[in-house]
C-alpha positions in Angstrom: 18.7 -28.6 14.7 21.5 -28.8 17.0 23.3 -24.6 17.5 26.4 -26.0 17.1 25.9 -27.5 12.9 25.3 -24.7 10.1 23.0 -26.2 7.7 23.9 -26.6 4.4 22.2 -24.1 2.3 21.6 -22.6 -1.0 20.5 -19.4 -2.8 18.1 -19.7 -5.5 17.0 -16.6 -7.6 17.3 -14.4 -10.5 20.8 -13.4 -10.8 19.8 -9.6 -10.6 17.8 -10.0 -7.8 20.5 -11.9 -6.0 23.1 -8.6 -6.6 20.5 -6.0 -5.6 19.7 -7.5 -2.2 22.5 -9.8 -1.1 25.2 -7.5 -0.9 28.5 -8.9 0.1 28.3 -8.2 3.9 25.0 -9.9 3.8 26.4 -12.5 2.1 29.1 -13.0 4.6 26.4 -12.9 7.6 24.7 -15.7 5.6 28.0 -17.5 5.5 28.3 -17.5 9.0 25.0 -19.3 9.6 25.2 -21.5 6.8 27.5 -24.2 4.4 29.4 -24.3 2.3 31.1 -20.5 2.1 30.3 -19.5 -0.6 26.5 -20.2 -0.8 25.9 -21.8 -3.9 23.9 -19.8 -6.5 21.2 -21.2 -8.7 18.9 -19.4 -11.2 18.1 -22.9 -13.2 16.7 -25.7 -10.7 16.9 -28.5 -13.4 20.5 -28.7 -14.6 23.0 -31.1 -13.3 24.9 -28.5 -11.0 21.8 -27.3 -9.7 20.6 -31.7 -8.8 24.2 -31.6 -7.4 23.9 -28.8 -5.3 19.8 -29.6 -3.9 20.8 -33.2 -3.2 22.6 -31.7 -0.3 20.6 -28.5 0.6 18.7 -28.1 4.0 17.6 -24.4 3.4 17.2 -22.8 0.2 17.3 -18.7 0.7 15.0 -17.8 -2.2 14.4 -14.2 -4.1 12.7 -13.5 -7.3 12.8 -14.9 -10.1 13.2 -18.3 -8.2 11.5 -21.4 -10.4 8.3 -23.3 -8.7 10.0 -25.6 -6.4 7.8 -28.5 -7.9 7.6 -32.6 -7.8 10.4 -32.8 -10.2 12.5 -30.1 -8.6 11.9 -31.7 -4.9 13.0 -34.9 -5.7 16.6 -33.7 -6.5 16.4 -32.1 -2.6 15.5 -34.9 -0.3 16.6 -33.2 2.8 15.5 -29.6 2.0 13.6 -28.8 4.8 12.8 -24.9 4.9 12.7 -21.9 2.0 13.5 -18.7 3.6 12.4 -16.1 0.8 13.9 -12.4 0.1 11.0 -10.7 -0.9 7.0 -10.6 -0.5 4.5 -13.3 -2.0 5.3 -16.7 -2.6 2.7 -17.9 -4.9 5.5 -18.1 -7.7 7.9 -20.7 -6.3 6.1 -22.7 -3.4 3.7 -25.2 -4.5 1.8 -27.5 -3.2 4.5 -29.9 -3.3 6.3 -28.0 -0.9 3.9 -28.1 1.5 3.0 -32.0 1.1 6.7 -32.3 2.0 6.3 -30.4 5.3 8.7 -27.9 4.2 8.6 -24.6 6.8 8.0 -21.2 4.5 9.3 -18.3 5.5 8.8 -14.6 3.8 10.4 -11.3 4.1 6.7 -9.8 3.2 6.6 -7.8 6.8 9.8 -5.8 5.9 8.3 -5.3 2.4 4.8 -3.7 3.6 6.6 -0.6 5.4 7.6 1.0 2.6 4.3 0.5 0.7 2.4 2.0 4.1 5.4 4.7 4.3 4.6 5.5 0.6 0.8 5.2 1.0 0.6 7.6 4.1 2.4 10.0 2.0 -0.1 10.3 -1.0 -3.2 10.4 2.1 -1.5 13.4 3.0 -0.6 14.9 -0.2 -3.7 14.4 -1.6 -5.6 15.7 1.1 -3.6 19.2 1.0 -3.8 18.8 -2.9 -0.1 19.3 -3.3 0.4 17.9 -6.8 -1.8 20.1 -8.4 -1.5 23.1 -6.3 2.2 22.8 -7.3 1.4 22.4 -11.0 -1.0 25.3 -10.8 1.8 27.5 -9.1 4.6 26.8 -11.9 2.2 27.8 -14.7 0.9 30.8 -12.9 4.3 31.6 -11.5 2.6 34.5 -8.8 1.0 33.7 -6.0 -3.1 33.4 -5.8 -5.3 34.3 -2.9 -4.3 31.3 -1.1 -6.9 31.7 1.8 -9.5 31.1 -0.4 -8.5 29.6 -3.4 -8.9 26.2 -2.1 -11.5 25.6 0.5 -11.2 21.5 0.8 -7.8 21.7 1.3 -6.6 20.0 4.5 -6.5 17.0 6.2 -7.8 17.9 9.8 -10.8 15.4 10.1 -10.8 13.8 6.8 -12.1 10.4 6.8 -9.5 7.7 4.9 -10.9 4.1 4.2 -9.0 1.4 4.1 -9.8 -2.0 1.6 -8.8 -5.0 3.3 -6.4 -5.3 6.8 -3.7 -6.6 5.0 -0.3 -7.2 6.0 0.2 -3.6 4.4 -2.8 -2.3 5.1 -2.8 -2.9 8.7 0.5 -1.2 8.9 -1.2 2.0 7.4 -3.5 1.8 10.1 -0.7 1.9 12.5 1.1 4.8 10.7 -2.3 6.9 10.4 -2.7 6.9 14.3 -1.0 10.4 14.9 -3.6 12.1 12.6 -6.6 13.6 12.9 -7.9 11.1 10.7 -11.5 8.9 11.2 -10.0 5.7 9.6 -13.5 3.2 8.3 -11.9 -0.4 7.7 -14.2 -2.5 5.4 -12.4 -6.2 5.2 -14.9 -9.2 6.0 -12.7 -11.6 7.7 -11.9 -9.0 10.2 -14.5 -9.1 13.4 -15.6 -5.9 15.3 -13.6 -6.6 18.2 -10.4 -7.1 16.0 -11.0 -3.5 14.2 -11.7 -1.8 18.2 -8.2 -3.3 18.9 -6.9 -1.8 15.5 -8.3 1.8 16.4 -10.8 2.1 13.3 -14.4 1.4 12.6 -15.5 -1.7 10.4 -18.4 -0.9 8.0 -19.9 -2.2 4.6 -17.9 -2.1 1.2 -20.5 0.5 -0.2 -20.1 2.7 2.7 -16.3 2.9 2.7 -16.8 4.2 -0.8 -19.4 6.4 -0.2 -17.9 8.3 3.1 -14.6 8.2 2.8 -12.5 11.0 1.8 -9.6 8.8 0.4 -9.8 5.4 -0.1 -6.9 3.4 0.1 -7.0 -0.2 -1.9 -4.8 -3.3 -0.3 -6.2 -6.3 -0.8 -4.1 -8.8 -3.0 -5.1 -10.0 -5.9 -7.3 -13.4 -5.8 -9.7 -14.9 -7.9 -12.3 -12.9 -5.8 -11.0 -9.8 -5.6 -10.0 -9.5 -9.6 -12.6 -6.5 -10.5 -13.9 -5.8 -6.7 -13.6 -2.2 -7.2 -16.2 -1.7 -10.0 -18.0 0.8 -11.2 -20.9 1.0 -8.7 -18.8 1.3 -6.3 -16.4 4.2 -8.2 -20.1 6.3 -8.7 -20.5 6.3 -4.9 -17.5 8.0 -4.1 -17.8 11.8 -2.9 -17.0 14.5 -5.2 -13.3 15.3 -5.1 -12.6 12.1 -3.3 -9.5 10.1 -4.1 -9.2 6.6 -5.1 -5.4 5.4 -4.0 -3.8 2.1 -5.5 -0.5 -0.1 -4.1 -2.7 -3.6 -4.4 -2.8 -5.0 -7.9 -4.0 -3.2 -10.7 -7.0 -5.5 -11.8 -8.5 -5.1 -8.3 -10.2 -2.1 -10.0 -12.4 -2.2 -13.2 -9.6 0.5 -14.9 -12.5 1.3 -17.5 -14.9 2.9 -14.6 -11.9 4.8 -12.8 -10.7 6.4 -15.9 -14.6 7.6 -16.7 -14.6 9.1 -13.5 -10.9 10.3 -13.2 -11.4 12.1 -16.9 -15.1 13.3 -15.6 -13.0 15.1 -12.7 -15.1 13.6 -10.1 -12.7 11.9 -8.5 -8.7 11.6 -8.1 -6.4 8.7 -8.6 -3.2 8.0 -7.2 -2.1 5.0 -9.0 1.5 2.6 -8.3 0.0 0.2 -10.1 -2.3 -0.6 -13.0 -3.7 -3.3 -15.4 -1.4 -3.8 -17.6 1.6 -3.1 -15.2 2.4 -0.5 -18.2 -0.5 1.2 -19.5 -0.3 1.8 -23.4 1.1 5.2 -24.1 -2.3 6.2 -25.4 -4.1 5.6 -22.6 -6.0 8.6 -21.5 -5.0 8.4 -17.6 -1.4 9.3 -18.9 -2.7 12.9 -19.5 -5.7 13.6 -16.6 -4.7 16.2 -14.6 -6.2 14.7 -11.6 -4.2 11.0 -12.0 -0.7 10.9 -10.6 0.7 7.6 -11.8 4.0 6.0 -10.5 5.9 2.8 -11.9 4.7 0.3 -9.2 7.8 1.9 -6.7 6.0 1.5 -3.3 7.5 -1.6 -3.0 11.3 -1.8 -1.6 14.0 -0.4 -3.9 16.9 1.1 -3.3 18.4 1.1 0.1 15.0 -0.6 1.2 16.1 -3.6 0.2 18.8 -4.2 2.2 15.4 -4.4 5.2 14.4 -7.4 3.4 18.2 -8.9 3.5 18.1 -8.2 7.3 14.4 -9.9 7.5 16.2 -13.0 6.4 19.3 -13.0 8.1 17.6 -12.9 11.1 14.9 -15.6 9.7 17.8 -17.8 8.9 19.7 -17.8 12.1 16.7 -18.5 14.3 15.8 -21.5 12.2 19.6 -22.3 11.8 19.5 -22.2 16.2 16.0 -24.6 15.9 13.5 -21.8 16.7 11.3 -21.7 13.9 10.7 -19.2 11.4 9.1 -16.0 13.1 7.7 -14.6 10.1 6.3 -18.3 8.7 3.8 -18.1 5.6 1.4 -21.0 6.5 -0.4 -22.5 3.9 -4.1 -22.4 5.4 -4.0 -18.6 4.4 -2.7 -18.5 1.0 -5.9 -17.4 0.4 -6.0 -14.5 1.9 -2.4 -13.4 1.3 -1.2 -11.9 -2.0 
């Protein structure tokens, strides 16, 4: 595309997605790549403004809640040419379609895996100095115990954390564990030994990541495959006091055979997410001492999302100059992404 022409664009998402990461400097960034000023905003595909709007769009900035970008929706865009999304996955709104077209797929997914490592390093270390319940021990005892002894396996010095599946995400925890004195085990089977040397961590079987590791830490998206690959075999091999730590999907584990375990005491769970995304308020996880469940928050909020505004800024204004996407989602490795 010649630097000199701003392609006409568009933005297409849920209205309350649109205010929460395209603030108005952002917005004005955008307008200074792109036409017309103001970007037009769509949250409906198949009304007539929306037809009016796509017949002319080149590049369609999308966040979520966007529609699939199907047949019917395609054929109202005849020029669009490249989808530069917000956030993270996007299985919900780029179909096959899109890529039969030859449409160029960009995703903010690499700013949206830092604060899912950053949040996933955290819990490694919390867990391995057993800060949550050493805290809730300490505010119903209100005194101080005999600390030197209380709590032999306490500590992270040498602990061994696994990591399920080299993931965007979990790749980045890799990174992020390197000033640790951590042995990091890898177990993902498209990775090959050479790959994991360059990555700093050994690969080994899916049985022996359970069954050495300290801390296991889950990140492989959620795919017909993977629904279920944490069952309970694999939960029974864990080491006593281990911890089992979830950002993935929630129905990556068998939920049944973790809560056996977790309400046993055999093991801990640090949980972001689980199956359903809200367990029912009588689920017995709610009340184990040795669970500590969060509301699926590892993921960008707050002032994180203004990371993923930036991400596509900066995607849009190389493919506005003709450079390309330089975070692309290709379509040969849906597969493997979530």
């Amino acid at each position: 595309m010649p630097p000199h022409r701003r392609p006409r664009a568009a933005l297409a998402m849920d209205p309350a997605a649109a205010r929460a990461v395209l603030h108005n400097d952002v917005l004005a960034e955008l307008a200074g790549l792109t036409a017309p000023s103001p970007l037009p905003a769509l949250h409906d595909l198949g009304g007539d403004r929306a037809r009016q709007v796509l017949s002319g769009t080149e590049l369609l900035i999308t966040g979520w809640g966007c529609p699939p970008l199907d047949e019917a929706v395609l054929a109202s865009a005849p020029r669009l040419r490249a989808v530069a999304h917000t956030a993270g996955s996007v299985r919900g709104h780029i179909t096959d379609a899109c890529w039969e077209r030859g449409i160029e797929v960009s995703s903010a997914a690499a700013a949206n895996a830092l604060p899912v490592a950053e949040y996933t390093v955290a819990m490694i270390l919390l867990s391995g100095k057993r800060v949550l319940e050493t805290a809730r021990d300490y505010a119903s005892a209100r005194a101080r115990t005999d600390w030197l002894h209380d709590r032999p396996g306490m500590g992270n010095y040498r602990r061994t954390v696994g990591i399920l599946s080299a993931s965007l995400i979990g790749r980045r925890v890799i990174e992020l564990l390197r000033p640790y004195d951590f042995r990091v085990l890898l177990h993902d089977p498209f990775v090959t030994d050479e790959e994991a040397a360059v990555l700093g961590v050994r690969l080994v079987p899916l049985e022996r990541l359970f069954a050495e590791c300290d801390v296991v830490s889950v990140h492989t998206p959620l795919l017909p495959g993977t629904r279920g690959l944490v069952g309970g075999r694999l939960i029974a091999a864990m080491r006593q006091d281990a911890t089992l730590l979830n950002t993935a999907r929630g129905a990556v584990l068998d939920q049944d055979a973790l809560t056996e375990a977790v309400r046993a005491g055999r093991i801990r769970a640090v949980l972001d997410v689980t199956e359903p995304e809200v367990l029912p308020p009588e689920h017995p996880l709610w009340d184990c001492e040795n669970a500590f469940i969060t509301p699926h928050i590892a993921g960008s909020l707050g002032n994180e999302l203004r990371r993923l505004a930036d991400l596509t800024v900066s995607e849009v204004a190389r493919w506005a100059r003709g450079e390309g996407f330089a975070h692309p989602v290709r379509r040969e490795r849906l597969a493997y992404l979530a």
